[in-house]
C-alpha positions in Angstrom: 0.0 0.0 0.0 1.1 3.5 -0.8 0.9 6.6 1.6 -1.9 7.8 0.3 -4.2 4.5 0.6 -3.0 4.6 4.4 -4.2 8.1 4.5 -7.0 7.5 3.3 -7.9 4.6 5.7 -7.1 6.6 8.3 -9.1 9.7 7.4 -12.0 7.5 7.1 -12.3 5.7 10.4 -11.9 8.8 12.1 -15.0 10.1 10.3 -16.6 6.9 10.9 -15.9 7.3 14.7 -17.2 10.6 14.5 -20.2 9.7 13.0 -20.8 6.9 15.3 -19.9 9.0 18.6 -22.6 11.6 17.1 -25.2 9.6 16.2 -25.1 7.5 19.7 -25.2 11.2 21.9 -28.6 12.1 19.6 -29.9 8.8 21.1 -29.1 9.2 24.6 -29.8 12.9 24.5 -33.5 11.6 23.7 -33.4 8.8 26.3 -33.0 11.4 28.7 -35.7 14.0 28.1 -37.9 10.8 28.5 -36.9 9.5 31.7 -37.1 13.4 33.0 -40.7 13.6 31.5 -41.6 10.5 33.2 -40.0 11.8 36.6 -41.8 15.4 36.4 -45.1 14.2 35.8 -44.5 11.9 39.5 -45.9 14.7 41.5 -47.1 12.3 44.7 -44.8 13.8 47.7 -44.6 12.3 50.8 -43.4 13.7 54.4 -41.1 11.6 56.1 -42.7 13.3 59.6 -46.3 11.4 58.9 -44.3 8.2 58.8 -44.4 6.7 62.6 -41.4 5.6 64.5 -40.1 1.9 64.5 -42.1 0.5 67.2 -40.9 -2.9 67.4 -44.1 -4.4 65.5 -43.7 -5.9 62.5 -46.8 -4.3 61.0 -48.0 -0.9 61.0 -51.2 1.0 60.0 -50.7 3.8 57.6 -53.4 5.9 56.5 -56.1 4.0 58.6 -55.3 1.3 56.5 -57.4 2.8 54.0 -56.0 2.5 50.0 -54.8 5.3 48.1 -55.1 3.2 44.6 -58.8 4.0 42.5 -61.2 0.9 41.2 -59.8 1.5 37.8 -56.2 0.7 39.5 -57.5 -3.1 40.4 -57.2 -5.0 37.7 -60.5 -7.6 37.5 -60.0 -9.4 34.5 -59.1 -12.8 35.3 -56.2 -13.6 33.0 -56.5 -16.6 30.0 -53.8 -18.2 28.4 -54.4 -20.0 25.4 -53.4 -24.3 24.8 -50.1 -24.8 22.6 -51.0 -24.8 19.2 -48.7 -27.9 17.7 -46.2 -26.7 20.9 -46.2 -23.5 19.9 -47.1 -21.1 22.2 -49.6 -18.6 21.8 -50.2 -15.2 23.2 -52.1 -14.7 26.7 -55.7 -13.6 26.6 -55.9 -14.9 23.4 -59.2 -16.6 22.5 -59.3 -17.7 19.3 
């Protein structure tokens, strides 16, 4: 090989690393504005003073024992998973 082929070979992996390093920042740059969406809309605060004391008991009552989850939290639907098909499996709550 000549000097110039060498060169050549050089120049491009550089670019190629370039391109790669650039490329991977765009995707983490987006990861990130995801994970802090997901965190700012997490407004539920709670005060570490309305938690009691370690007692010695091994269960406490917080909140009168009274939920803080909705009826649309409770999942109902009893789940169904289908026979294998020749082995194969198919997908849950499948009914056909």
């Amino acid at each position: 090989m000549n000097k110039n082929t060498k060169k050549l070979k050089r120049i491009a992996i550089i670019l190629l690393y370039i391109i790669i390093t650039a490329v991977s920042v765009n995707f983490n740059i987006g990861k990130e504005n995801q994970t802090s969406n997901i965190i700012e809309n997490d407004k539920i605060s709670y005060a570490i003073s309305n938690i009691p004391k370690y007692s010695g008991e091994i269960f406490i009552e917080i909140n009168n024992n009274v939920p803080q989850f909705t009826a649309q939290d409770i999942s109902i639907q009893k789940d169904y998973y289908s026979d294998l098909e020749n082995g194969r499996v198919r997908k849950g709550n499948d009914k056909n």
